[in-house]
OpenMM code with the backbone's topology and positions (N, CA, C; nanometers):
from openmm import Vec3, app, unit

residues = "UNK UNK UNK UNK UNK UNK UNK UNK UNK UNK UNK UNK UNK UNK UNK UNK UNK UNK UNK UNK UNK UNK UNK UNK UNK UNK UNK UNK UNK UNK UNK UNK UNK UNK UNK UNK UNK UNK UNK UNK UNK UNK UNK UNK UNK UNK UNK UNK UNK UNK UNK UNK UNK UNK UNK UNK UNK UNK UNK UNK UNK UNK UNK UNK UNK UNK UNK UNK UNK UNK UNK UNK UNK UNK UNK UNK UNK UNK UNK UNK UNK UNK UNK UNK UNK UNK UNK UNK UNK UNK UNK UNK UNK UNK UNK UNK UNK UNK UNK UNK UNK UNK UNK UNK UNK UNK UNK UNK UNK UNK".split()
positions = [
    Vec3(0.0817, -0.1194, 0.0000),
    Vec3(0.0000, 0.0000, 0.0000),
    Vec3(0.0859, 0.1256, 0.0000),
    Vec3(0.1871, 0.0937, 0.0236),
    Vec3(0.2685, 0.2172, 0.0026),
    Vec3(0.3256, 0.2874, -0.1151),
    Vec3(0.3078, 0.1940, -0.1932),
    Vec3(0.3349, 0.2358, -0.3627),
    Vec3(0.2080, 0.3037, -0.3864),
    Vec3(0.0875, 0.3266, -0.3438),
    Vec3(-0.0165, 0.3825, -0.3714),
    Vec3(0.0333, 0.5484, -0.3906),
    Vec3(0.0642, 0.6100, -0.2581),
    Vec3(0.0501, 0.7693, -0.2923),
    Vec3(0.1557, 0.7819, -0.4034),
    Vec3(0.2814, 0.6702, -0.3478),
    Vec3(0.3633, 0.7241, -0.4950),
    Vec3(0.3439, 0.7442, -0.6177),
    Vec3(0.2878, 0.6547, -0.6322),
    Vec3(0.2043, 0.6229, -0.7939),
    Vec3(0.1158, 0.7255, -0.8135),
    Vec3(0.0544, 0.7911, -0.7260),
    Vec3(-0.0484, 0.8810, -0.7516),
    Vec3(0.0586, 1.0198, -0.7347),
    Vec3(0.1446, 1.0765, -0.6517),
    Vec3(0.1930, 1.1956, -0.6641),
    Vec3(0.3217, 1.1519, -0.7795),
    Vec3(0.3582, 1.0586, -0.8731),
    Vec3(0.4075, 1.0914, -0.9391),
    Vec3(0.3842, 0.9739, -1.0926),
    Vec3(0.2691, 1.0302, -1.1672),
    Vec3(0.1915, 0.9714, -1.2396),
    Vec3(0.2774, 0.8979, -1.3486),
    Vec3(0.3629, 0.9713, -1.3998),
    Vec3(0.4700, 0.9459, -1.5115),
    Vec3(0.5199, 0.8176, -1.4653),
    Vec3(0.5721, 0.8079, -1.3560),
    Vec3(0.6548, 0.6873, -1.3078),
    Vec3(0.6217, 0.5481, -1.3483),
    Vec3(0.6858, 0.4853, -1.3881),
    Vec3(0.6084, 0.3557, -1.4162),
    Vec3(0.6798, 0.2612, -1.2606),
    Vec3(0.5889, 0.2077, -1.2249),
    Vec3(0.5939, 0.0898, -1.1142),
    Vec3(0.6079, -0.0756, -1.0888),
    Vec3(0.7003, -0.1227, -1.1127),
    Vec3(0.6844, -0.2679, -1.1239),
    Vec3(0.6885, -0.3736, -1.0168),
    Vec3(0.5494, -0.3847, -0.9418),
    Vec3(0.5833, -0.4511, -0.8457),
    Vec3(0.5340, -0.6152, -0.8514),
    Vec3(0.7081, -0.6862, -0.7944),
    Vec3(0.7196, -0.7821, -0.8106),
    Vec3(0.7147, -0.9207, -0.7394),
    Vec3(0.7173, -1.0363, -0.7777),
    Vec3(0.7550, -1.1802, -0.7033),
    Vec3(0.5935, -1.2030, -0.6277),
    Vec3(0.5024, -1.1976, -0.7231),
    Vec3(0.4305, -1.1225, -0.7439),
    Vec3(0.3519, -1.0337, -0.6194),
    Vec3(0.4142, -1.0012, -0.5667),
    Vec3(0.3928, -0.9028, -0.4628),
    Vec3(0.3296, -0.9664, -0.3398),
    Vec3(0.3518, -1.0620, -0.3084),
    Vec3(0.3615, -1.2074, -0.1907),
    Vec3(0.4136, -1.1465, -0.0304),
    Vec3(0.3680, -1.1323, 0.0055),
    Vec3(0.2324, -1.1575, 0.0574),
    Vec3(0.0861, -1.0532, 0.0664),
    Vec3(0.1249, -0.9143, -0.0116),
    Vec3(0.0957, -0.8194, -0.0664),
    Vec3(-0.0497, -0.8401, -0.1606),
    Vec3(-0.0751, -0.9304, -0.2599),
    Vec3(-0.1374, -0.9624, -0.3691),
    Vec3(-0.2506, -0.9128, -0.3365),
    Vec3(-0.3281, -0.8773, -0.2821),
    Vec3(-0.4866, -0.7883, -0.2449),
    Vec3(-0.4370, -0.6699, -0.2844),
    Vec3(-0.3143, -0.6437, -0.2324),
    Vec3(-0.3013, -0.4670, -0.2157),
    Vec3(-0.2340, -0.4590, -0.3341),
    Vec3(-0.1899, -0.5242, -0.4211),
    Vec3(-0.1416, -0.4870, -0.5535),
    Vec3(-0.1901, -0.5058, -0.6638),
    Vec3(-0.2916, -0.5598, -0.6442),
    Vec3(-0.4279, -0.5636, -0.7307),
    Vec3(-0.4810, -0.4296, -0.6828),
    Vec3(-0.5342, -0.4084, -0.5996),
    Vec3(-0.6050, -0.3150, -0.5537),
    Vec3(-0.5176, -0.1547, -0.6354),
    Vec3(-0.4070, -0.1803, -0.6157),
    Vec3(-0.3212, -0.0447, -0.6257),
    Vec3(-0.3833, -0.0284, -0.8320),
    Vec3(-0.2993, -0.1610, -0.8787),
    Vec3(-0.2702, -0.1425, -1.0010),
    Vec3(-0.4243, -0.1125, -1.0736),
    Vec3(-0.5196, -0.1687, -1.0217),
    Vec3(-0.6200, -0.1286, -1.0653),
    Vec3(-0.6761, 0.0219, -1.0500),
    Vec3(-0.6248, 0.1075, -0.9765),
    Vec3(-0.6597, 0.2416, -0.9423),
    Vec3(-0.5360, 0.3228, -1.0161),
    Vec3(-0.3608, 0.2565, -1.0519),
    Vec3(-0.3048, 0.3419, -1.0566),
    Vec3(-0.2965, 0.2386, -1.2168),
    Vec3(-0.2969, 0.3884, -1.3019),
    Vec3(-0.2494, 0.3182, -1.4474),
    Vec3(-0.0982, 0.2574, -1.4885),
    Vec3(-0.0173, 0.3843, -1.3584),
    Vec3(0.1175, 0.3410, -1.4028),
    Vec3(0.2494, 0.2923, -1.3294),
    Vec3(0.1330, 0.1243, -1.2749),
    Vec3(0.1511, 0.0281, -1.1968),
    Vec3(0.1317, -0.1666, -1.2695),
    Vec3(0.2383, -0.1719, -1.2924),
    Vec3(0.2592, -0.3069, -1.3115),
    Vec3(0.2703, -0.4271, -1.2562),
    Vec3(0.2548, -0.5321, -1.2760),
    Vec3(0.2385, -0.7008, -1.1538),
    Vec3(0.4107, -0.8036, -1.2604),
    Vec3(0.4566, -0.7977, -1.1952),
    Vec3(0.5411, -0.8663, -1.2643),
    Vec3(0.5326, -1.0188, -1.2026),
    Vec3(0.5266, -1.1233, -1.2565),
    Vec3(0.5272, -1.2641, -1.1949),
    Vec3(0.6541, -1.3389, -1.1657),
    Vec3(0.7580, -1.2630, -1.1791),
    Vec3(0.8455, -1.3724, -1.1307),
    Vec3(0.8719, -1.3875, -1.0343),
    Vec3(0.9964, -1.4696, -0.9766),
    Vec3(0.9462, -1.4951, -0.8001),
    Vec3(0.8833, -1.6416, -0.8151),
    Vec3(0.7769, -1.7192, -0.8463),
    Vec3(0.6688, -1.7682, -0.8063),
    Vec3(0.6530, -1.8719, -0.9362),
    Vec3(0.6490, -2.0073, -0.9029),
    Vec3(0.5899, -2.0664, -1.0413),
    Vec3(0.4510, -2.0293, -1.0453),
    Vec3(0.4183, -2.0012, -1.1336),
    Vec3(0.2592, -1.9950, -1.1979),
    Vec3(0.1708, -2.1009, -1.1275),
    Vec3(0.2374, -2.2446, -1.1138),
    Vec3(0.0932, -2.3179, -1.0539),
    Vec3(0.0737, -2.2717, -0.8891),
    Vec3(0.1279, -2.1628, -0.8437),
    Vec3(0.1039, -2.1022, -0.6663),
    Vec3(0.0346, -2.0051, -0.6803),
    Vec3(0.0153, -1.9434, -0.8193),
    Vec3(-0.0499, -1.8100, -0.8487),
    Vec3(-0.2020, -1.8010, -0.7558),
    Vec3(-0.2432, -1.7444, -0.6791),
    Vec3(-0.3532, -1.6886, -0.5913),
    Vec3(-0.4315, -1.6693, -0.7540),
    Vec3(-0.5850, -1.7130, -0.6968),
    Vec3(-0.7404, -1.7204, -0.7854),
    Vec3(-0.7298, -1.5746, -0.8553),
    Vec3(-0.7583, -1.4688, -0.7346),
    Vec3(-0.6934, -1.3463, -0.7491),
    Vec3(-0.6351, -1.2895, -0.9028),
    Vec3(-0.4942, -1.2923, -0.8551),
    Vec3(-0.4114, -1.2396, -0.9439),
    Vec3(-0.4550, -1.3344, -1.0972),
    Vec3(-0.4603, -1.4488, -1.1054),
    Vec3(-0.5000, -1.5550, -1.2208),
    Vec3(-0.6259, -1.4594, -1.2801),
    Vec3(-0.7721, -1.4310, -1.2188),
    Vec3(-0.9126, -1.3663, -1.2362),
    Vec3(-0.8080, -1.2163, -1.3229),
    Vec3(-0.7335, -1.1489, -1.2455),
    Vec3(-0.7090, -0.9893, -1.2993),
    Vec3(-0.6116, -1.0014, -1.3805),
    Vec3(-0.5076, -1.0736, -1.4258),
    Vec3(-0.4609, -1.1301, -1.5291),
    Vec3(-0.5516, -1.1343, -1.6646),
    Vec3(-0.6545, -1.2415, -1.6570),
    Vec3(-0.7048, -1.3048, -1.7546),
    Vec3(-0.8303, -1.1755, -1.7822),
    Vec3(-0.8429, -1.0352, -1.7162),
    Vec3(-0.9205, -0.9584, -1.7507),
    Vec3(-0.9072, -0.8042, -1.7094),
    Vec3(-0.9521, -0.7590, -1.5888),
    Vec3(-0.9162, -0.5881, -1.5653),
    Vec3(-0.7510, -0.5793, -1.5655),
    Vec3(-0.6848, -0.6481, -1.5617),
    Vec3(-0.5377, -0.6222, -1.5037),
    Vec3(-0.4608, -0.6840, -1.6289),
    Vec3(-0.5088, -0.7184, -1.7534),
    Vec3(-0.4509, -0.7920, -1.8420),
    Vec3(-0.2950, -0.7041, -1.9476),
    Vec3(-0.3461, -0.5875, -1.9290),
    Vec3(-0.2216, -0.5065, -1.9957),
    Vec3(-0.1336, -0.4824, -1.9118),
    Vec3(-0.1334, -0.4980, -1.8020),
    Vec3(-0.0238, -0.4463, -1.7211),
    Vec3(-0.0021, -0.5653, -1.6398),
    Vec3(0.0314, -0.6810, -1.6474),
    Vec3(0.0804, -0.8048, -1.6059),
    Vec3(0.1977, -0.8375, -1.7075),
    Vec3(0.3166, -0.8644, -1.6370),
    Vec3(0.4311, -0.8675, -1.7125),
    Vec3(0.5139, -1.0342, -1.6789),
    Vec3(0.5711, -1.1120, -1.7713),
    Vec3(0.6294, -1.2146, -1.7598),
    Vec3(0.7659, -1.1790, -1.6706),
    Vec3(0.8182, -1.3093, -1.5416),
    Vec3(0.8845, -1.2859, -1.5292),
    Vec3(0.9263, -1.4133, -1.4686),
    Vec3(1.0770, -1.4617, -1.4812),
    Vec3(1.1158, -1.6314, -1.4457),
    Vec3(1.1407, -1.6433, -1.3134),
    Vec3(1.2585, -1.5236, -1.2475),
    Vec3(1.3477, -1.5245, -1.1450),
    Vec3(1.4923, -1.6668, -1.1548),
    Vec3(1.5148, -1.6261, -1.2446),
    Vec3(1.6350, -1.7048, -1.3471),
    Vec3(1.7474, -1.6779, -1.2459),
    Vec3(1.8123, -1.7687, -1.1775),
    Vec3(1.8177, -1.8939, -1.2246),
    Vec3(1.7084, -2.0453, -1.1049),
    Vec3(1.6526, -2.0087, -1.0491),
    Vec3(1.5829, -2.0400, -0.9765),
    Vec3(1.4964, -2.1013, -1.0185),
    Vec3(1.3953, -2.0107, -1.0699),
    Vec3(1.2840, -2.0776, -1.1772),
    Vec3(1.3019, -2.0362, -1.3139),
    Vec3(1.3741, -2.1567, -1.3645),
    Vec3(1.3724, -2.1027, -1.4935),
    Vec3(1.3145, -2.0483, -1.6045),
    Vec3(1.2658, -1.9818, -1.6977),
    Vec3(1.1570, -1.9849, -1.8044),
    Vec3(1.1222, -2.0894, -1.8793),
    Vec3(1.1803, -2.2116, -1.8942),
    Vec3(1.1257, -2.3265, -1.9647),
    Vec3(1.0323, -2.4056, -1.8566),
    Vec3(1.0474, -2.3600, -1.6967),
    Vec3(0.9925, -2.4865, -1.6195),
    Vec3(0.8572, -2.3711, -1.5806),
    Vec3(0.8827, -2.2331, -1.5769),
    Vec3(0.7925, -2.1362, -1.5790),
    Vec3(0.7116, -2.1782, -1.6974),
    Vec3(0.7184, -2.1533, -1.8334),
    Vec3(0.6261, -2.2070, -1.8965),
    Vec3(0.5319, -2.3397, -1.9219),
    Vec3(0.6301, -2.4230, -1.8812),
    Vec3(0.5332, -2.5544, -1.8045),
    Vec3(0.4495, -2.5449, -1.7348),
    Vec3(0.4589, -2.4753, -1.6221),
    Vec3(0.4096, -2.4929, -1.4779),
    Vec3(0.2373, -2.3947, -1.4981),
    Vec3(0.2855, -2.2935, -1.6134),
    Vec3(0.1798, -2.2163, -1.6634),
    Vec3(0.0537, -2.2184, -1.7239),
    Vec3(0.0636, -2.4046, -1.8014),
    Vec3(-0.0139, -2.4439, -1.8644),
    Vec3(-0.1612, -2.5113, -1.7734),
    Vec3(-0.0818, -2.5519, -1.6404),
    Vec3(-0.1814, -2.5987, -1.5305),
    Vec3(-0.2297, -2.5072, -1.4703),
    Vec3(-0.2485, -2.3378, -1.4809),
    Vec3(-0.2955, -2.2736, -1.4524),
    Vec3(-0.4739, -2.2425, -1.5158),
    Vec3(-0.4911, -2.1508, -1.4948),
    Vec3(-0.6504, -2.1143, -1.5891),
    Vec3(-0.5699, -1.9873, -1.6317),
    Vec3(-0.5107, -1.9001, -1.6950),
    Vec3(-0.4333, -1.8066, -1.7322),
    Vec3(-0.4680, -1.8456, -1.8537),
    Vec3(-0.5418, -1.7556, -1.9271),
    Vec3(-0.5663, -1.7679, -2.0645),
    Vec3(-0.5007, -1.7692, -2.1764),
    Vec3(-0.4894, -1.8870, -2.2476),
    Vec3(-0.4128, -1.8986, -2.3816),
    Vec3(-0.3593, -1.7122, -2.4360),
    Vec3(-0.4981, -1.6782, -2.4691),
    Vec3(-0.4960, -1.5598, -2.5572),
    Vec3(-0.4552, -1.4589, -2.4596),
    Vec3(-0.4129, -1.4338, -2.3253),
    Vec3(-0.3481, -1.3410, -2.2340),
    Vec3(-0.1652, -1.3578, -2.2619),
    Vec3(-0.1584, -1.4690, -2.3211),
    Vec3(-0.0185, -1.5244, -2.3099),
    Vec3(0.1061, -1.4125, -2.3900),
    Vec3(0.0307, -1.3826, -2.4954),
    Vec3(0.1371, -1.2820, -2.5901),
    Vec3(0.1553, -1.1483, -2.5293),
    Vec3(0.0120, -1.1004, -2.4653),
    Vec3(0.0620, -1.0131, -2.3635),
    Vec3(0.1387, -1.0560, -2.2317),
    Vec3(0.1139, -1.1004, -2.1632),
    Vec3(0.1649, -1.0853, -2.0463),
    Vec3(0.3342, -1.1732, -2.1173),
    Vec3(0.4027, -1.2272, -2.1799),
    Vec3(0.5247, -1.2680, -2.2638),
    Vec3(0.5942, -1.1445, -2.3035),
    Vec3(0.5236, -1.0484, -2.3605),
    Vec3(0.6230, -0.9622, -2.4459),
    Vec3(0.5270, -0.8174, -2.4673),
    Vec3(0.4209, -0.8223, -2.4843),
    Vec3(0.3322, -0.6958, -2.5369),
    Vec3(0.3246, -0.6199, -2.4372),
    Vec3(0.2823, -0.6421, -2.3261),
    Vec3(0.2889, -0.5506, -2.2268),
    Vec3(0.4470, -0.4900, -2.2018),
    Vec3(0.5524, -0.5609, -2.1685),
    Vec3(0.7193, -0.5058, -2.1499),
    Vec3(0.6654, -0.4282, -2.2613),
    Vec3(0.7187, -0.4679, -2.3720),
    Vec3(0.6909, -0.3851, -2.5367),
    Vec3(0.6892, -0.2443, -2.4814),
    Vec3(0.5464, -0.2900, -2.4098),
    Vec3(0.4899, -0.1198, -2.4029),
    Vec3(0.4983, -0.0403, -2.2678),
    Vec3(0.5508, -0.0892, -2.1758),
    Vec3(0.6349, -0.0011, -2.0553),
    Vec3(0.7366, 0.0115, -2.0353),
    Vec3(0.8177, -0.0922, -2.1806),
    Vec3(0.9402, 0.0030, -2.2191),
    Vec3(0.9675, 0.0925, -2.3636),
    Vec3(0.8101, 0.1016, -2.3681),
    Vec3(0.8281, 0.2359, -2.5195),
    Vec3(0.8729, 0.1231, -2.6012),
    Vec3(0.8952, 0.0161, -2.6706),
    Vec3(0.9375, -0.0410, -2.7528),
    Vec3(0.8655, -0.0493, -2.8546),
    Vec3(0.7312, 0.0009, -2.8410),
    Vec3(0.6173, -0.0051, -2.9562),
    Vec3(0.5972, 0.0985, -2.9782),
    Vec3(0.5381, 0.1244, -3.1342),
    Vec3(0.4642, 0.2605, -3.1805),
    Vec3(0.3726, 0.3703, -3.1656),
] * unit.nanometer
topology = app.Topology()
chain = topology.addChain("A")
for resn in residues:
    res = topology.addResidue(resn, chain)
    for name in ("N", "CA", "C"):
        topology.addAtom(name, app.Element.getBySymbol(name[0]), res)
C-alpha cells in the first residue's frame, strides 16, 4: 500500500511490483487497478502457486499491465512455462503478459 501515494503523486513513473507481490497480492491488485502506471510482474513464483486473485485480474481488468517474469536462475523460463499451462491463465493473455505488455512499458512499440 505504500506504492499507492507514490504512484499517484508521481503519475509518469512507471511501477513494477514484483515476485508477485507475496504476501501483498490484495493490495497490488487493488493499487494497479486504481493506478495506471503500476505493473504485476510474476516472477518470483511458479505460476501453478499463483492466488485465484491475481490468475481472475490477469485473464481480464489487469490484463495489460501483467508482465512475464522467471526469477532465473531459480525458476527457470522453460519450467515457468510448463508450470503455466496448469494454470486457468488464458491462452490468448499469453502474448501479452510474454512480451506486449514489457513492449509497451518500455516504449518499444509505436
Amino acid at each position: 500500500m505504500l506504492l499507492d501515494p507514490v504512484a499517484a503523486d508521481f503519475p509518469t513513473l512507471q511501477i513494477v511490483m514484483a515476485h508477485p507481490s507475496v504476501p501483498w497480492q490484495d493490495e497490488a491488485i487493488s493499487v494497479a487497478t486504481h493506478k495506471h502506471n503500476t505493473w504485476i510482474d510474476l516472477s518470483g513464483w511458479s505460476p501453478k502457486y499463483f492466488p485465484e486473485q491475481l490468475v481472475r485480474a490477469a485473464n481480464s481488468f489487469l490484463r495489460e499491465r501483467i508482465l512475464f517474469g522467471s526469477d532465473f536462475p531459480l525458476l527457470t523460463p522453460d519450467r515457468w512455462m510448463r508450470d503455466v499451462e496448469s494454470t486457468a491463465l488464458k491462452p490468448e493473455r499469453m502474448p501479452g503478459i510474454l512480451l506486449d505488455n514489457a513492449a509497451r512499458l518500455l516504449g518499444l512499440t509505436p
